[in-house]
C-alpha positions as CSV (number, residue, x, y, z in Angstrom):
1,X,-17.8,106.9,21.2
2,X,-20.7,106.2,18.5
3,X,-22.8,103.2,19.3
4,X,-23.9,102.7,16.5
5,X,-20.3,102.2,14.7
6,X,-19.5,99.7,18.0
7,X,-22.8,97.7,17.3
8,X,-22.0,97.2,13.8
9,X,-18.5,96.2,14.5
10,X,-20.2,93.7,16.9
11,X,-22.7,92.1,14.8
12,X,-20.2,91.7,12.0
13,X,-17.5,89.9,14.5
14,X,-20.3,87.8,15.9
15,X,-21.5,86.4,12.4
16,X,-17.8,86.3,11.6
17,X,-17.2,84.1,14.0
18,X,-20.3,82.1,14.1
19,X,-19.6,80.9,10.6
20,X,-15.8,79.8,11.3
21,X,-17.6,77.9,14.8
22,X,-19.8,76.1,12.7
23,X,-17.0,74.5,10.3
24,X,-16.0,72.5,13.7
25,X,-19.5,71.6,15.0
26,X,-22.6,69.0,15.0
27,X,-25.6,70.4,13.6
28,X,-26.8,69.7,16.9
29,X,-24.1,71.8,18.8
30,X,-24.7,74.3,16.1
31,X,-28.2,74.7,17.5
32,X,-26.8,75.5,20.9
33,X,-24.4,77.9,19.5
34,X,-27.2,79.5,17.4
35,X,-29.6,79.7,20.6
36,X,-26.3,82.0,22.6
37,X,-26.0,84.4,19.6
38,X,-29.8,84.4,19.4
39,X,-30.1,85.8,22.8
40,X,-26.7,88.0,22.0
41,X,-28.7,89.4,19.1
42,X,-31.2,90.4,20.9
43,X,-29.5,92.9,23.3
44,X,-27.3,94.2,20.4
45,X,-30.9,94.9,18.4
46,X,-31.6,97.8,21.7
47,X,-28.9,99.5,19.8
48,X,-29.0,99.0,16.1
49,X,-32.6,96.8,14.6
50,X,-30.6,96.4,10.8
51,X,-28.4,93.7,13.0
52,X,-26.7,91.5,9.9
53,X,-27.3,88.6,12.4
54,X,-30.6,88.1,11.1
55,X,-28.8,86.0,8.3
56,X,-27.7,83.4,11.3
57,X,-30.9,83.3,12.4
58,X,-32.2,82.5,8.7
59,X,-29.3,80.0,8.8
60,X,-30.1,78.4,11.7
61,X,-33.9,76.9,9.8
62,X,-32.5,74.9,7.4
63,X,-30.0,72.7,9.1
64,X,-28.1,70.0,6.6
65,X,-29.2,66.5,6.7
66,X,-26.5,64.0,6.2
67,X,-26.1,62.2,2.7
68,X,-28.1,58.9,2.7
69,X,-24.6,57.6,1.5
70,X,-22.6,58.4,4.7
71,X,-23.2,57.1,8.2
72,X,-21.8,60.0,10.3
73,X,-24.8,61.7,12.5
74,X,-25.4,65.3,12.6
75,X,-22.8,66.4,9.8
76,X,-22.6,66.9,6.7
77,X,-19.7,65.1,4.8
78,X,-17.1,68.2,4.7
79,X,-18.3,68.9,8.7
80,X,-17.2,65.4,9.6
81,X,-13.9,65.7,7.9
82,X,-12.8,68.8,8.9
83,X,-13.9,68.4,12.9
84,X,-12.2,65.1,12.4
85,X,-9.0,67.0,11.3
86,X,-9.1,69.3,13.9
87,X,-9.9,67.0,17.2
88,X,-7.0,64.7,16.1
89,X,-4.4,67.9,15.3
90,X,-5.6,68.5,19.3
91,X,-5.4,65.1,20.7
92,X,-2.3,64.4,18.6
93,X,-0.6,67.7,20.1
94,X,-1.4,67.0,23.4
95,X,-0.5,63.4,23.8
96,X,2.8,64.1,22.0
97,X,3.7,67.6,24.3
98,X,2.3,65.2,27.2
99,X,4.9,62.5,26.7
100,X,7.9,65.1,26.1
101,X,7.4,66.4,29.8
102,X,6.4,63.3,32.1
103,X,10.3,62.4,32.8
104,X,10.4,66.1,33.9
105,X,7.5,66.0,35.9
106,X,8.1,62.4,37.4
107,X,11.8,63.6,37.9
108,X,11.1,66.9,39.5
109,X,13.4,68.8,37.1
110,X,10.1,70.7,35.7
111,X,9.7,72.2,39.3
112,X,13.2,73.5,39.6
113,X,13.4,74.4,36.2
114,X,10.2,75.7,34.5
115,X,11.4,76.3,31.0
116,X,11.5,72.7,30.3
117,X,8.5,72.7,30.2
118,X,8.7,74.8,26.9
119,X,10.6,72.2,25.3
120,X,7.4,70.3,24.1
121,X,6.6,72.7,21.7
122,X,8.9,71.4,19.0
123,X,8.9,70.5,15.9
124,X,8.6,66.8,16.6
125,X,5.4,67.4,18.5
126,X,4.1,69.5,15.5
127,X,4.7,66.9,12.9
128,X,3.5,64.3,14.8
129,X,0.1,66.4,15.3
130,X,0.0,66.6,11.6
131,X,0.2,63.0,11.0
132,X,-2.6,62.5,12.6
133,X,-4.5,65.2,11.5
134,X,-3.8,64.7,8.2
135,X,-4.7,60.5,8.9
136,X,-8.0,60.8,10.0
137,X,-9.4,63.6,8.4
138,X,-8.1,62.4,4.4
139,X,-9.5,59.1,5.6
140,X,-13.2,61.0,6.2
141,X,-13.0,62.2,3.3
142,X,-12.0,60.3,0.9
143,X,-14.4,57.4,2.8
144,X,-17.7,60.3,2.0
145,X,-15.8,60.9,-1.2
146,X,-15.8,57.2,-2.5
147,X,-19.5,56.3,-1.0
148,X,-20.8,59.4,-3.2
149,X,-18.6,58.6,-6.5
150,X,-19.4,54.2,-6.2
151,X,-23.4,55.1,-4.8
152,X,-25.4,52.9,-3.1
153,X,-24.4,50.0,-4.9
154,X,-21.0,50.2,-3.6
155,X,-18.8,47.9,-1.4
156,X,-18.4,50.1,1.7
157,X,-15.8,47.1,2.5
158,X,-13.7,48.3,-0.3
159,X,-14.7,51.9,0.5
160,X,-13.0,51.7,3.3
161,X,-10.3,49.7,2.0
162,X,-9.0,52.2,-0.3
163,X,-9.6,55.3,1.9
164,X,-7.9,53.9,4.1
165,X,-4.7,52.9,2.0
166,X,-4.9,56.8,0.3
167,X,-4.9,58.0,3.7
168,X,-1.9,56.2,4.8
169,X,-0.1,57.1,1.7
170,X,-0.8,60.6,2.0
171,X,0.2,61.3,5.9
172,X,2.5,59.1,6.3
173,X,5.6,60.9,5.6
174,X,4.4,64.1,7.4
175,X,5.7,62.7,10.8
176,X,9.7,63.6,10.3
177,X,10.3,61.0,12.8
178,X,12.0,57.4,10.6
179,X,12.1,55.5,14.0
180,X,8.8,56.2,14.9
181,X,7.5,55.8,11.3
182,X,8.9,52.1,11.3
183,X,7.4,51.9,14.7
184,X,3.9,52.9,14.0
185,X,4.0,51.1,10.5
186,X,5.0,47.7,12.5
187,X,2.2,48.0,15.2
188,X,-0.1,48.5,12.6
189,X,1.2,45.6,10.3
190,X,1.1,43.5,13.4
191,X,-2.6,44.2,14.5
192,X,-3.7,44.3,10.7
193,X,-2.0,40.5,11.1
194,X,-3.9,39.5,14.3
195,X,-7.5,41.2,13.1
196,X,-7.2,40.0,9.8
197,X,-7.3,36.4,10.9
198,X,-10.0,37.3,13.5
199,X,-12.0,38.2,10.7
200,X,-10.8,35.4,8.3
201,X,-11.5,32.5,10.9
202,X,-15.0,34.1,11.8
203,X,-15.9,34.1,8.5
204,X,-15.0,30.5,8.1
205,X,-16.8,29.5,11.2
206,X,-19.9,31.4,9.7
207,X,-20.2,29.9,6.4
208,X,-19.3,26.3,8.5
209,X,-22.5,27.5,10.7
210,X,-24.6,28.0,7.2
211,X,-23.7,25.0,5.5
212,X,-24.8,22.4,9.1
213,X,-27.9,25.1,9.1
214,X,-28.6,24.2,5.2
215,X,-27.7,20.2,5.7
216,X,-30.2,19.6,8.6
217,X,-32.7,21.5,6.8
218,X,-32.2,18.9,4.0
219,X,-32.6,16.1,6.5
220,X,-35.8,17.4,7.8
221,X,-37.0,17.0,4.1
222,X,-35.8,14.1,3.6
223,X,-37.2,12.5,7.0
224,X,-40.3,13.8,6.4
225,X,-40.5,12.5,3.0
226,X,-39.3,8.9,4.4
227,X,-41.6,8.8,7.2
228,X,-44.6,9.3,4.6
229,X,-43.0,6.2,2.3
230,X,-43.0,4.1,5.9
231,X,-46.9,5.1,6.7
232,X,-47.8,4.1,3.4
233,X,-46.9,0.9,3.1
234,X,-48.4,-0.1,6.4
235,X,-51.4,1.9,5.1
236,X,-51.5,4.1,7.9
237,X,-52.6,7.8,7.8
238,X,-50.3,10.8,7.5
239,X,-50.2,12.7,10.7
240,X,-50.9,15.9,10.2
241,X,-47.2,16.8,11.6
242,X,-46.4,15.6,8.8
243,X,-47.7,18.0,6.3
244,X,-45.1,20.1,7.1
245,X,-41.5,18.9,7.1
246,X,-40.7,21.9,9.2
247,X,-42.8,20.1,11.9
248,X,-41.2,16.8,11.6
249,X,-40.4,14.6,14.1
250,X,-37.3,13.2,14.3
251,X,-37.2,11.3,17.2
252,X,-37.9,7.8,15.8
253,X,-35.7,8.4,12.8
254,X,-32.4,9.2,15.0
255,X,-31.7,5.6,15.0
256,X,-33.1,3.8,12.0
257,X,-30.5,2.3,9.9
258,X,-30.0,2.6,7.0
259,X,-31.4,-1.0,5.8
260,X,-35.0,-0.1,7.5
261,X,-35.2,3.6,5.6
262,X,-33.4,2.3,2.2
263,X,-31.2,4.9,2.5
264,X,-28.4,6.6,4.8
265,X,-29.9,9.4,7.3
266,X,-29.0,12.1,10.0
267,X,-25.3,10.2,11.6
268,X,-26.7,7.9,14.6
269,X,-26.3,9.5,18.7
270,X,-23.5,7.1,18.8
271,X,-21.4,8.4,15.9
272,X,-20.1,12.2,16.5
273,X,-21.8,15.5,15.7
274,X,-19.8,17.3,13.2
275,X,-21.0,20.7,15.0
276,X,-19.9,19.8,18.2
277,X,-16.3,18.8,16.8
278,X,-16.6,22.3,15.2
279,X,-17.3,24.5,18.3
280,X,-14.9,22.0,19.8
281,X,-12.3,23.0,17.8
282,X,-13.3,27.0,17.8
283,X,-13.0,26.8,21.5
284,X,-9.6,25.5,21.4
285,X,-8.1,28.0,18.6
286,X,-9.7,31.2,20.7
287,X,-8.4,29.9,23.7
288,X,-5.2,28.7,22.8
289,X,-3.8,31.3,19.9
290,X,-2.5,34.0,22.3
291,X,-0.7,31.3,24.3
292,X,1.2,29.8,21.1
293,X,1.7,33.2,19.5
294,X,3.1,34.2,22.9
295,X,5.5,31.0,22.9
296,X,6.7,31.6,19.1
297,X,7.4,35.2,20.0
298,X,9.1,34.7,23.0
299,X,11.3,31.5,21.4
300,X,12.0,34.1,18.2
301,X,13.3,36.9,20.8
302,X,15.1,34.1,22.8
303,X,17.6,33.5,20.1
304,X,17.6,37.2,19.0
305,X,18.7,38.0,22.2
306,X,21.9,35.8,21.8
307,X,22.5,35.5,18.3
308,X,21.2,39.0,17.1
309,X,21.6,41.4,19.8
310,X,22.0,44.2,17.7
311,X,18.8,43.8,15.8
312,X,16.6,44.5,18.9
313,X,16.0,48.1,20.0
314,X,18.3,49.6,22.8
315,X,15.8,50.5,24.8
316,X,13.8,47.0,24.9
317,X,17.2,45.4,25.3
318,X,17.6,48.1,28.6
319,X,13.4,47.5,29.9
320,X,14.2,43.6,29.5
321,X,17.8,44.0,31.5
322,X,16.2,46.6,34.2
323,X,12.9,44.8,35.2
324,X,14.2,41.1,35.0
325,X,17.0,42.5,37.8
326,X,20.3,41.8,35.3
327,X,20.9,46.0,36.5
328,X,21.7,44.9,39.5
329,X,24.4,42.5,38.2
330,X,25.9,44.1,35.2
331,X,24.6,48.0,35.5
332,X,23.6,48.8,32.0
333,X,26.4,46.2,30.7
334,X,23.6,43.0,30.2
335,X,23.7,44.2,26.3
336,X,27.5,42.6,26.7
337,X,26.3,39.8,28.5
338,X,24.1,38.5,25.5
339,X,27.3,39.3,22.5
340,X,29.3,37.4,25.2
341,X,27.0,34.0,25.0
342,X,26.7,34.4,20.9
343,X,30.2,34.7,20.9
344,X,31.1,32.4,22.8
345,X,28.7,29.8,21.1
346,X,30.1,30.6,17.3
347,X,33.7,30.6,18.4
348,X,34.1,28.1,21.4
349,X,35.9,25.0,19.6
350,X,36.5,23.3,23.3
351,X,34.2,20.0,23.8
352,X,30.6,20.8,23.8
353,X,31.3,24.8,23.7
354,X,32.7,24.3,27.8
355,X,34.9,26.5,29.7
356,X,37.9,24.8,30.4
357,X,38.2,22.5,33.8
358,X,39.8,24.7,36.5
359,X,39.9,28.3,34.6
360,X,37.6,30.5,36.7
361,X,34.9,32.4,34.6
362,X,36.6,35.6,35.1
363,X,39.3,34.5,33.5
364,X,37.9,33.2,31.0
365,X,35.6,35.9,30.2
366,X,38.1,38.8,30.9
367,X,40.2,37.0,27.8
368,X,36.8,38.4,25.4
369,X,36.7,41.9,24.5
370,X,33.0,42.2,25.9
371,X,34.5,40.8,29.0
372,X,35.2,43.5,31.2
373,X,31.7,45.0,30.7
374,X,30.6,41.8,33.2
375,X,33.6,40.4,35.0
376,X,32.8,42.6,37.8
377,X,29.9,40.8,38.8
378,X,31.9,37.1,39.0
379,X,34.1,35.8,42.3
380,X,37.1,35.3,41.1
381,X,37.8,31.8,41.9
382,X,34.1,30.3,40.9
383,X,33.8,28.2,38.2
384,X,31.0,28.0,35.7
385,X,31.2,24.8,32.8
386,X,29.7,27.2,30.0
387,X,29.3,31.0,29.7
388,X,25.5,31.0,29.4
389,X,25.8,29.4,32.6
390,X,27.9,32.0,34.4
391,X,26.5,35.2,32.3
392,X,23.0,34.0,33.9
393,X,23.7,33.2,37.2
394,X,27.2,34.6,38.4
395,X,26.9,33.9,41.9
396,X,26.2,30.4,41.7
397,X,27.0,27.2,39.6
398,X,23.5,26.1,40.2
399,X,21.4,26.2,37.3
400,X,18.6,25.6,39.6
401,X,19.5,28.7,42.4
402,X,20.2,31.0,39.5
403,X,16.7,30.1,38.2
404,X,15.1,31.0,41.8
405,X,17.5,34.2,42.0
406,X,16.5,35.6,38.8
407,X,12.4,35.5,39.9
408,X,13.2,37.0,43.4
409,X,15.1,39.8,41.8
410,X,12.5,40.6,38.7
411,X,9.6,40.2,40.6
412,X,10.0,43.4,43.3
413,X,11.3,45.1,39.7
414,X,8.3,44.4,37.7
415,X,6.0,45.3,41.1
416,X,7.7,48.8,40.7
417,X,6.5,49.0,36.6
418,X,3.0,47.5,37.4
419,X,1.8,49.1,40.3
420,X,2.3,52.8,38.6
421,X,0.8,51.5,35.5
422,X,-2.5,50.1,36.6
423,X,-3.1,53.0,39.6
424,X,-2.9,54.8,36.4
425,X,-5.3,52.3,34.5
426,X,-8.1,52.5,37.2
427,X,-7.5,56.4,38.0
428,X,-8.6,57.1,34.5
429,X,-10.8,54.3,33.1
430,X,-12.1,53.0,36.7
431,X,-12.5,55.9,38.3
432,X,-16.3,55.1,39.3
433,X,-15.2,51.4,40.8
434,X,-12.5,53.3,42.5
435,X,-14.9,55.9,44.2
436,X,-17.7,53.8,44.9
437,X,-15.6,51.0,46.5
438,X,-11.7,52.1,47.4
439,X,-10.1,49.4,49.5
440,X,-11.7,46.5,47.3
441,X,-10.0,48.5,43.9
442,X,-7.2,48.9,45.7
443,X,-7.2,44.8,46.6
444,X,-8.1,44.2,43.2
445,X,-5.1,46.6,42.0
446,X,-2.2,45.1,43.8
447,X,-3.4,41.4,43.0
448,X,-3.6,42.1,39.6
449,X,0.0,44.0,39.8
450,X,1.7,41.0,41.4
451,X,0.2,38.4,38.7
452,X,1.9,40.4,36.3
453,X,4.7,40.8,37.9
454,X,5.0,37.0,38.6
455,X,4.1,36.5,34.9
456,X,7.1,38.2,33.8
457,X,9.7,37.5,36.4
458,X,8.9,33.8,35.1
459,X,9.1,34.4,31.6
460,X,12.3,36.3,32.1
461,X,13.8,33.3,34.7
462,X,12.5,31.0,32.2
463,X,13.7,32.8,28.7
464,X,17.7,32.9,30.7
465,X,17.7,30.1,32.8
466,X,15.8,28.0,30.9
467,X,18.8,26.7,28.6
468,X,20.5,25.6,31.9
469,X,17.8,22.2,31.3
470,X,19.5,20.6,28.3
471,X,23.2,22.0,29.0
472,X,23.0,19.9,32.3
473,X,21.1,17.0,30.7
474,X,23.3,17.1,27.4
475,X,26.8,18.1,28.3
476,X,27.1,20.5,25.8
477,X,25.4,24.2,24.7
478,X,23.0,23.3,21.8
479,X,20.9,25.7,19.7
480,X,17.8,23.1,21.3
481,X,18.2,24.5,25.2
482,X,17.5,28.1,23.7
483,X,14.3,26.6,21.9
484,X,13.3,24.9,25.2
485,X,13.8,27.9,27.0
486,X,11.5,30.0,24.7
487,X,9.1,27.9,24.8
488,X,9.2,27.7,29.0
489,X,9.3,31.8,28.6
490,X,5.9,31.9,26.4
491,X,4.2,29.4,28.7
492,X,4.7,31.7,31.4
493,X,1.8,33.9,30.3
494,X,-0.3,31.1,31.5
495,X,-0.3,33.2,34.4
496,X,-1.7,35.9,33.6
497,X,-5.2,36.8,33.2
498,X,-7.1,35.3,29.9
499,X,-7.7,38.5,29.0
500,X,-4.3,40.0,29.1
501,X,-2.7,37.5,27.0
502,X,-2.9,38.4,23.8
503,X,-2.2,42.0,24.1
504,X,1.2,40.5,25.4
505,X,1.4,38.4,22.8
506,X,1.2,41.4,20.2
507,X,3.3,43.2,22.2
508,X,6.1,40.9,21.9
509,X,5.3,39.7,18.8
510,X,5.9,43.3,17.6
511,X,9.4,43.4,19.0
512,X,10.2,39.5,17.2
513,X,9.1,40.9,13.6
514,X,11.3,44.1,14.1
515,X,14.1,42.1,14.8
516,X,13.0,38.9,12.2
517,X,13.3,42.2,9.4
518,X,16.5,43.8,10.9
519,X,18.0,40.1,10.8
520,X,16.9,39.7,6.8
521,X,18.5,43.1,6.0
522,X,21.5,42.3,7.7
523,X,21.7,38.9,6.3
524,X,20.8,39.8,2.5
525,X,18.1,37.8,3.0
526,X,15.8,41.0,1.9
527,X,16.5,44.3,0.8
528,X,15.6,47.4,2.1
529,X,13.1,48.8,-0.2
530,X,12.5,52.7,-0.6
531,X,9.6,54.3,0.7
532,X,8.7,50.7,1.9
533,X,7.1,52.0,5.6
534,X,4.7,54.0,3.9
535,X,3.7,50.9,1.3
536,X,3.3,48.5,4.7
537,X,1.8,51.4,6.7
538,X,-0.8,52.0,4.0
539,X,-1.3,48.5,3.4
540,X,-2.3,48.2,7.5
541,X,-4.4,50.7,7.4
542,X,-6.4,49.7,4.4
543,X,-7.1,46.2,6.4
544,X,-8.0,47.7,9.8
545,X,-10.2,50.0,8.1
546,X,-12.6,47.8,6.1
547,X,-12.5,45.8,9.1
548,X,-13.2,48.5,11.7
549,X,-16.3,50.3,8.8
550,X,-17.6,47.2,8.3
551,X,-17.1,44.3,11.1
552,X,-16.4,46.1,14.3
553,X,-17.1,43.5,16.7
554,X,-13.9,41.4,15.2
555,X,-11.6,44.0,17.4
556,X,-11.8,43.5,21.2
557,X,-13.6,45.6,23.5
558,X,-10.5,48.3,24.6
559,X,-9.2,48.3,20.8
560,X,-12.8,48.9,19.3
561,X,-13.1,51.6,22.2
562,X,-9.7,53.6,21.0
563,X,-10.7,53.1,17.4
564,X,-13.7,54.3,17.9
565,X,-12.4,57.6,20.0
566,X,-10.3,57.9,17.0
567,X,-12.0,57.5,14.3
568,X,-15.4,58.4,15.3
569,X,-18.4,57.0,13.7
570,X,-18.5,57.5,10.2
């Protein structure tokens, strides 16, 4: 075999491929690269010294600097979008082939049968990569793109904001997926809601921080220029402290009245500080927001749940049903217990929307044609005086039992969702804690799983049950008892940990707007409006992205984090 012929094939595959390598890399993982095929290069040149590697090496001198208009390290504008492209096509694939084979692997079926394990290479899981792809690295570089075409003197706020909006508009109909496009498009809306008011209110908070800042420096003047009127008239000397109205004293001047300085000063220490009322009042909206937005939510999906069942997602119908232990009542059927309430309300002509005296709720209900879904899970000689009542808490005509009955049932239900879901949590993000002290992580785990568990077995006892308050205090079934129990459910998050509550919040929030739109549609109160997920998708993404290039610290700590895994650093 000639040697020669195999060394040049060699040195041409080697350069071949150390140019494609390069498209994908830092210039500082380029050097590494450059450093292997350097010592490659020199064991090829013991067969052929004309090696066309030489050009790599040449290369390898004049490393690109990154335009003074972009922000990215280590790349050059058309390397950052393009490594961008390809990290998220990889991530994308493998969190979407990931998700399409846990339920095998948690089932076991993946272990009896192996080909399903093929069935995450689909076209779903190929489109979905493509989204993403196509997100991040259009947002890269039409981000580079608009810094070079505006210059220095550019906004990189609106920079961001319309690479962001071109980048949704360009990927978003690449995942084939409606559902999940309406999905994605609402989660963004929702947290392009949230962090847009972060940003909003901080920036009022600032500028109210600058104007107290510019108003005491004013009073300094002015109390130094007062205090030099009061020494001369009693024709004392200026003391030098005084020359500078920086270094004046304001001590004696808190409390002078007006009448003694001929004029009004700095508010005495008996009226209030206007700053202190501010960070009064910043306290209580920071602390308080996730709880009220938790309590709207919650009151919003209390009535959907009754009035609009069909407007919620199956699936969050079946996750609220499963884990708040209505399964074990009405297997799968708890969809037919909510119609059967709304029903009942907008059609129930008896006194104060009662069951009869003496008709037994089976009975009653089995006259409904959602009835037979439930009336399994009803003696049939108990007697409940309104279906809410009875749909709730079938075993018992106390409002009160049921109540209690409903937490001891969600609460081993929600243990079984939590406990999986944080091991998870702390396998992967705590893994250090976890090694360097097990049993106190694994303390810390469970009494973290059973606060959220509590947390929602009461916001589920509470969101049901709750409407039992005013239907025994009243007589009757009101559209009120469904407002007071919302509000009980929301309150329930005081529970959990500070921390945790406004993720919820957004989480729930998320499933009340869905609904809220699905409601309009279906009422003609708004009309479906073509293309309108990629207009709303675009529009979240423009806001999250001048926010996230520009004011990053307005996201918390785990959503800057993801962003920022995301998105990199550009």
């Amino acid at each position: 075999m000639d040697i020669g012929g195999t060394s040049h094939l060699l040195n041409t595959f080697a350069e071949f491929a150390a140019r494609i390598t390069s498209h994908a890399l830092t210039d500082k993982e380029k050097e590494s690269v450059v450093q292997g095929f350097r010592r490659f290069h020199e064991r090829l040149e013991r067969f052929n010294t004309n090696s066309s590697l030489k050009r790599l090496a040449i290369d390898s001198q004049n490393i690109r600097k990154p335009s003074l208009k972009c922000q990215h390290e280590d790349t050059s504008c058309w390397q950052n979008s393009i490594r961008g492209f390809i990290k998220a096509y990889i991530v994308g694939f493998s969190v979407k082939y990931g998700l399409n084979i846990v339920p095998h692997l948690l089932s076991l079926r993946a272990f009896k049968r192996p080909s399903l394990l093929l069935r995450g290479f689909c076209s779903d899981t190929y489109s979905f990569a493509a989204f993403l792809s196509v997100l991040i690295g259009s947002y890269k570089a039409f981000l580079c793109t608009l810094r070079r075409l505006r210059g220095e003197e550019g906004n990189d706020h609106i920079n961001a904001l319309i690479a962001g909006m071109l980048a949704g508009i360009v990927s978003a109909k690449l995942d084939r997926s409606p559902t999940r496009r309406k999905a994605i498009s609402l989660y963004l809306f929702s947290r392009a809601l949230q962090y847009g008011s972060v940003w909003l209110f901080d920036g009022y908070v600032a500028r109210q921080e600058d104007e107290e800042v510019k108003a005491r420096s004013r009073w300094m003047t002015r109390a130094h220029s007062d205090n030099v009127t009061m020494y001369s008239k009693h024709g004392q000397e200026v003391p030098e402290s005084h020359d500078n109205a920086s270094n004046a004293q304001p001590v004696p001047t808190m409390n002078w009245s007006p009448e003694k300085m001929g004029g009004s000063m700095e508010p005495s220490s008996e009226q209030s500080d206007p700053s202190t009322l501010m960070d009064k009042a910043t306290d209580v909206i920071r602390r308080w927001a996730p709880t009220a937005l938790m309590t709207v939510a919650v009151t919003a999906l209390t009535f959907e749940f009754v009035f609009h069942t069909d407007t919620l997602p199956q699936g969050f119908v079946s996750f609220f049903s499963k884990n708040g232990g209505y399964d074990s009542l009405y297997p799968r059927k708890m969809n037919s217990g909510f119609k059967l309430i709304g029903q009942d309300f907008a059609h129930n002509t008896n006194s104060g929307r009662r069951i009869p005296a003496g008709v037994p709720t089976k009975d009653y209900l089995s006259q409904m044609p959602l009835g037979k879904d439930v009336v399994g899970a009803f003696d049939s000689h108990i007697h409940h005086d309104f279906v809410a009542c009875g749909i709730y808490h079938p075993h018992t005509t106390s409002c009160l039992l049921g109540l209690v009955s409903t937490v001891l049932r969600s609460f081993p239900n929600s243990m079984k969702m939590y406990v999986p879901f944080n091991a998870m949590v702390y396998g992967i993000f705590k893994n250090k804690e976890l090694r360097k002290d097990p049993l106190g992580t694994i303390v810390k785990l469970i009494k973290s799983s059973a606060r959220s568990s509590l947390f929602f077995a009461l916001m589920v006892a509470s969101t049901t049950n709750g409407s039992c308050i005013l239907r025994a205090l009243l007589g009757r079934d009101t559209f009120a008892g469904y407002l007071v129990a919302g509000v009980l459910g929301g309150l329930a998050v005081l529970v959990e940990a500070p921390s945790r509550r406004i993720e919820l919040a957004m989480y729930v929030f998320l499933r009340a707007l869905g609904s809220g739109w699905n409601i309009s549609l279906k009422q003609g109160l708004c009309r479906s409006m073509r293309h309108g997920e990629v207009a709303l998708f675009s529009f979240s993404m423009a806001i999250l992205m001048a926010i996230y290039q520009n004011k990053t610290t307005t996201f918390s700590l785990a959503y800057r984090s993801t962003l920022t895994r995301i998105f990199g650093k550009n």
